[in-house]
Z-matrix of the N, CA and C atoms (Angstrom, degrees):
N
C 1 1.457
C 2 1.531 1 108.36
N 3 1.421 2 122.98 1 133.97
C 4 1.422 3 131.92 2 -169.19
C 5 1.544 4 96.47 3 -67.00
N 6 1.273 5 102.98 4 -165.43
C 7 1.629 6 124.00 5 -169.55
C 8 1.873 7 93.26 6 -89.42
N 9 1.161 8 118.55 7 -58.60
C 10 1.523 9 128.10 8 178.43
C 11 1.340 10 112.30 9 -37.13
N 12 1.146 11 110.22 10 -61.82
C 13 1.975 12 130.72 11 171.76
C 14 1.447 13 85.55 12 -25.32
N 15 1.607 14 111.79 13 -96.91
C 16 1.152 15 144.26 14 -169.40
C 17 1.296 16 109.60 15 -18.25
N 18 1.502 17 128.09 16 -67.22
C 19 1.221 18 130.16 17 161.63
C 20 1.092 19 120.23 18 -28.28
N 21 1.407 20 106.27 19 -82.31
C 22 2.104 21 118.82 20 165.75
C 23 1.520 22 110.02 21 -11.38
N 24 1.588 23 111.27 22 -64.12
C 25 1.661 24 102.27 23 177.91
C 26 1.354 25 111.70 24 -81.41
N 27 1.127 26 140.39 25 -18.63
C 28 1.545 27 123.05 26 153.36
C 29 1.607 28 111.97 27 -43.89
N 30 0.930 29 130.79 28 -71.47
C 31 1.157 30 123.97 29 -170.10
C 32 1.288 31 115.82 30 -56.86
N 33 1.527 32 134.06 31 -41.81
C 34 1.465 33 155.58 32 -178.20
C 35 1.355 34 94.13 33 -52.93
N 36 1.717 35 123.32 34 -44.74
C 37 1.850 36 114.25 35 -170.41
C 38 1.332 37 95.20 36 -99.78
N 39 1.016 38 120.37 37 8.09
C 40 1.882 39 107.63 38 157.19
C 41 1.521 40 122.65 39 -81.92
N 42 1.627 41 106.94 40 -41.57
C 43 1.377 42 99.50 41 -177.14
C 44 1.959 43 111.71 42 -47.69
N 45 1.434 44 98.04 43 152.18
C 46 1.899 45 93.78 44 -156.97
C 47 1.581 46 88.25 45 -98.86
N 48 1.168 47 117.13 46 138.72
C 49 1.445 48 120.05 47 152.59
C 50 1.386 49 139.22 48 -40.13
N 51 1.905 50 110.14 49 111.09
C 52 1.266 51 131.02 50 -155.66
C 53 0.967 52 110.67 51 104.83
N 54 1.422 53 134.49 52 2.04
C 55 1.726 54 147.86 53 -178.20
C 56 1.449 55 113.85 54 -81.21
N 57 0.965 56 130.46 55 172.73
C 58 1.700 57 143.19 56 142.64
C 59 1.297 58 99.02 57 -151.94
N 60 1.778 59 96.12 58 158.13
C 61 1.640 60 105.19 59 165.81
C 62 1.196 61 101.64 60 -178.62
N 63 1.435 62 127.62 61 122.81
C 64 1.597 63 144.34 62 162.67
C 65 1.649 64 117.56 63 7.97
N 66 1.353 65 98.08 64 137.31
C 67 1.247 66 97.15 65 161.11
C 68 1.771 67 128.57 66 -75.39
N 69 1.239 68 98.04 67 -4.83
C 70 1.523 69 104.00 68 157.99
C 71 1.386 70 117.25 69 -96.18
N 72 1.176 71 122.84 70 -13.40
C 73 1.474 72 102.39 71 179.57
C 74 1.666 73 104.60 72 -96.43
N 75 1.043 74 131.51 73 -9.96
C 76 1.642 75 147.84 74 -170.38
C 77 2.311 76 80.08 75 -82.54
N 78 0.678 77 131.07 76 -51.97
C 79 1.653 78 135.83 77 -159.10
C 80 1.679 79 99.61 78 -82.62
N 81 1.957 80 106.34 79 -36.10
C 82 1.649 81 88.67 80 170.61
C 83 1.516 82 123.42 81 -75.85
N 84 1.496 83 92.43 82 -30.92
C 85 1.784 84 104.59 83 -173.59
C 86 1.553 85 117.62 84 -71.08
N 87 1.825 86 104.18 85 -8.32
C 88 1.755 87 107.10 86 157.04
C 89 1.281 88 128.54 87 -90.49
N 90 1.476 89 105.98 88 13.32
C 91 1.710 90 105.53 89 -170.07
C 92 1.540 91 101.51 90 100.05
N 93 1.320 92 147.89 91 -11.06
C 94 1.410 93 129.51 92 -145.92
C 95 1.618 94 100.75 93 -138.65
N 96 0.968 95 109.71 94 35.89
C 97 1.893 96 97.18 95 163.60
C 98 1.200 97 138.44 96 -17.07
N 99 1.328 98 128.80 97 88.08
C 100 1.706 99 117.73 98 172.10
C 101 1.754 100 83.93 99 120.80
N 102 1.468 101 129.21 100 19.93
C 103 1.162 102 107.67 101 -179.35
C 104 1.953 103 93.35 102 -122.40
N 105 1.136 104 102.00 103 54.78
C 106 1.530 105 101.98 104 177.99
C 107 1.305 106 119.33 105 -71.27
N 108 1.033 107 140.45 106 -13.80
C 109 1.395 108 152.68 107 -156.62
C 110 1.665 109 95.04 108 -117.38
N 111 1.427 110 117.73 109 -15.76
C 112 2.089 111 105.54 110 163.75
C 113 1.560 112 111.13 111 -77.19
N 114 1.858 113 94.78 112 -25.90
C 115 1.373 114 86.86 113 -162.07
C 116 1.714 115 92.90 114 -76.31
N 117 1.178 116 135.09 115 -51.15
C 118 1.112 117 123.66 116 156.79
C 119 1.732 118 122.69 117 2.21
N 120 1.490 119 109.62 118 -86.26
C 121 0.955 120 103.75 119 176.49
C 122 1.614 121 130.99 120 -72.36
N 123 1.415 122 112.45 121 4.37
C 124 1.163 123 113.30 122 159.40
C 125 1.280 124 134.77 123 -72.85
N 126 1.450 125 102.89 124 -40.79
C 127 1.597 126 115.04 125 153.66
C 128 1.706 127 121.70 126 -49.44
N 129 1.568 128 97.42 127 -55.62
C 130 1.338 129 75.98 128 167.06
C 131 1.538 130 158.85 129 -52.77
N 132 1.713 131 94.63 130 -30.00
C 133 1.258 132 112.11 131 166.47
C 134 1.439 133 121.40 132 -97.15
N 135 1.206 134 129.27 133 40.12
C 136 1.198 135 136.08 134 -174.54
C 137 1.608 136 111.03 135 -66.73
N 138 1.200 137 109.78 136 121.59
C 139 2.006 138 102.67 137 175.30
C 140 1.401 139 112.15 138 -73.77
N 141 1.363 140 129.82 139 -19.15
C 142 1.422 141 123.27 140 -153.19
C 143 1.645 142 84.23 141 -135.66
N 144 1.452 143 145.82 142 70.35
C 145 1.062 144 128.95 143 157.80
C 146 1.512 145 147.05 144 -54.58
N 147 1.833 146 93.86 145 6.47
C 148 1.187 147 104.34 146 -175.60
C 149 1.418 148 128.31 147 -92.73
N 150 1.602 149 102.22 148 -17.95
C 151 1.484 150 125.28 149 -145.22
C 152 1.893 151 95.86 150 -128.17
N 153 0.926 152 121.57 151 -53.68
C 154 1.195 153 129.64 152 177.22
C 155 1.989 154 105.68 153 -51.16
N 156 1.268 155 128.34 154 139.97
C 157 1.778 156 110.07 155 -179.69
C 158 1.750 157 81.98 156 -97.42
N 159 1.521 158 119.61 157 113.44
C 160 1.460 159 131.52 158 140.14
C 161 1.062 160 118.27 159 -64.95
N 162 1.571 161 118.01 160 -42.45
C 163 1.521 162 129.38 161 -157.00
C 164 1.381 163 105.89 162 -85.98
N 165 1.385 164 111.13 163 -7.63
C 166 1.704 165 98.90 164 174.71
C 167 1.757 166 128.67 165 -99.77
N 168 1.525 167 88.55 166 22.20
C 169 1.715 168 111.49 167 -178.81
C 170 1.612 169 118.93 168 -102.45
N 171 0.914 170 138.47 169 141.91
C 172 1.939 171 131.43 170 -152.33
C 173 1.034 172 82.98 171 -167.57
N 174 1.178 173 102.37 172 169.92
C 175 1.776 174 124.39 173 177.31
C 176 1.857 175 109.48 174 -83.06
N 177 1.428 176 103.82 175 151.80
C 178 1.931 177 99.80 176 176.37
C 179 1.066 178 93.70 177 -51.84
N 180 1.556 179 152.31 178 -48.63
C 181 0.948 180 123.68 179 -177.23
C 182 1.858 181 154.45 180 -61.96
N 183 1.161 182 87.21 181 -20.18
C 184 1.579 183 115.81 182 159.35
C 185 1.623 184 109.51 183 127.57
N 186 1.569 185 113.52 184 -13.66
C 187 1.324 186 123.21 185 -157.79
C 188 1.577 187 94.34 186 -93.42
N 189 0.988 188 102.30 187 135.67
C 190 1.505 189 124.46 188 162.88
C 191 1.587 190 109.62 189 -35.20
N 192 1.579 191 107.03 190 145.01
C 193 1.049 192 133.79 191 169.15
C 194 1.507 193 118.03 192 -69.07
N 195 1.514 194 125.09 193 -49.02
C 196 1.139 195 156.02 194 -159.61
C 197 1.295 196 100.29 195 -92.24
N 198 1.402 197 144.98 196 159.26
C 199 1.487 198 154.61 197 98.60
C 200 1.609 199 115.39 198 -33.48
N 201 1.311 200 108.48 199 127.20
C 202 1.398 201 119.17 200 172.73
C 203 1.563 202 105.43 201 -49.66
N 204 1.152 203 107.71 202 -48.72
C 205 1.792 204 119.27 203 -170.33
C 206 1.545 205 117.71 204 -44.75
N 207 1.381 206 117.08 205 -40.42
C 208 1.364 207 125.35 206 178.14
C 209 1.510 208 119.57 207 -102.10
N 210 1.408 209 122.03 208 139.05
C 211 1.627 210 112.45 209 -158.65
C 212 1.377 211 121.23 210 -79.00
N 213 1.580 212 119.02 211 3.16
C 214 1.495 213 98.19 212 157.94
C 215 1.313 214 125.97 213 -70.95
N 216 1.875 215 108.20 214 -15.62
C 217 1.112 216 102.41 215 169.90
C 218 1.542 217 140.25 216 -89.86
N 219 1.768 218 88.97 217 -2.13
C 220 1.395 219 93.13 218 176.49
C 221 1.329 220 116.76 219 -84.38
N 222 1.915 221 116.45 220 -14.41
C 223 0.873 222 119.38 221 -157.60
C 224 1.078 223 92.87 222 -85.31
N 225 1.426 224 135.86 223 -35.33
C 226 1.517 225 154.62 224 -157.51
C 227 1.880 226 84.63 225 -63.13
N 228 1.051 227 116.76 226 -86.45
C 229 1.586 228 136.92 227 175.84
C 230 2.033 229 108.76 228 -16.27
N 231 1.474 230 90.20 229 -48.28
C 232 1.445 231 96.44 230 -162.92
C 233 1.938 232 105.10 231 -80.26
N 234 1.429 233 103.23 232 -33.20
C 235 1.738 234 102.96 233 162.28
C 236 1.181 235 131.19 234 -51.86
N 237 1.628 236 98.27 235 -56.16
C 238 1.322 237 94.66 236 171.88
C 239 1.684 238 139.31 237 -83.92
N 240 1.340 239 99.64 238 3.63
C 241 1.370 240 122.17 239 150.65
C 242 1.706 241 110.95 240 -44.36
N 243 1.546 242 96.27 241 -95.73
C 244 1.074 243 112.34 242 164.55
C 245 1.631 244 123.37 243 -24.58
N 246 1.455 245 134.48 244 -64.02
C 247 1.030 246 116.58 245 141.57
C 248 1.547 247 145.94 246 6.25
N 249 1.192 248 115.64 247 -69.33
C 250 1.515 249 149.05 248 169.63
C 251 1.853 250 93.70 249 120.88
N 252 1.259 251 131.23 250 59.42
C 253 1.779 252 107.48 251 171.47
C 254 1.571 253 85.51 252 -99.30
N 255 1.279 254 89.21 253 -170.33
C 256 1.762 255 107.30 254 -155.15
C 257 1.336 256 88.97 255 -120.92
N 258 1.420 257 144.32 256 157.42
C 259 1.272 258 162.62 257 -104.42
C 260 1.135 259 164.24 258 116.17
N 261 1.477 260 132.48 259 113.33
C 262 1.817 261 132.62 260 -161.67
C 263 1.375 262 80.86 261 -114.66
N 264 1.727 263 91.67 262 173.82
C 265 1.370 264 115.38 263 -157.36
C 266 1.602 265 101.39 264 -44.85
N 267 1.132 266 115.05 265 -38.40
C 268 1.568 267 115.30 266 -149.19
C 269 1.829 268 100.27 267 -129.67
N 270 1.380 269 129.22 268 8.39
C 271 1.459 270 122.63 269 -175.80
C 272 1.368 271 90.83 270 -153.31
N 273 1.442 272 96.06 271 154.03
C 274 1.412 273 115.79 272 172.68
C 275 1.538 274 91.15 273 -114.92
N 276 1.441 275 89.55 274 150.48
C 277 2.025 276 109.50 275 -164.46
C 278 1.679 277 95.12 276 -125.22
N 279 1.165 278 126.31 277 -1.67
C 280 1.247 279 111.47 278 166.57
C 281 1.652 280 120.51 279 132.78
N 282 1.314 281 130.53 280 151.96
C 283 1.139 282 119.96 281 32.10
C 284 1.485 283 113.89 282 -104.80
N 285 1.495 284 112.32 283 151.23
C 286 1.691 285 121.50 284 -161.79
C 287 1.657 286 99.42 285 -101.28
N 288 1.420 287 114.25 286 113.25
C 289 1.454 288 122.82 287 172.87
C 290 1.154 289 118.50 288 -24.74
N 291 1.154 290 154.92 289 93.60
C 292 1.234 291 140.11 290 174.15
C 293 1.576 292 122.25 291 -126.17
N 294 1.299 293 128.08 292 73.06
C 295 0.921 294 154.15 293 -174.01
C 296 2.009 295 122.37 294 -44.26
């Protein structure tokens, strides 16, 4: 895994549990601004999907990355449930990482 990767999950195991926060702000807080679309595919290729928090990343806008319909997104939905974040069908309302 490159140096970029590496970063990406530094920042990804910081967000704190019960958090969310953008896939752009997860790409500034590794050094890499404007690289929202690695962290993307970093998630996607994640080896350890269990341990790493994927599910606590959403769009700036608040709406999910995922479709409810398919189960990463339900799974995504059902963590942060569990968690305690706050949430309508299709947005998360908070609370927004802010470090």
């Amino acid at each position: 895994m490159g140096e970029k990767q590496q970063a990406i999950l530094m920042a990804l195991n910081a967000i704190p549990e019960g958090h969310v926060t953008s896939y752009g702000e997860v790409a500034r807080r590794a050094g890499l601004p404007g690289y929202a679309r690695m962290v993307c595919r970093v998630l996607r290729d994640l080896p350890d999907r269990g341990t790493t928090p994927w599910w606590r990343v959403i769009r700036a806008d608040g709406r999910f990355g995922m479709d409810e319909d398919c189960s990463a997104g339900r799974e995504q939905r059902q963590r942060l449930r569990a968690e305690g974040v706050s949430m309508t069908a299709s947005k998360v309302t908070g609370p927004w990482w802010q470090p």
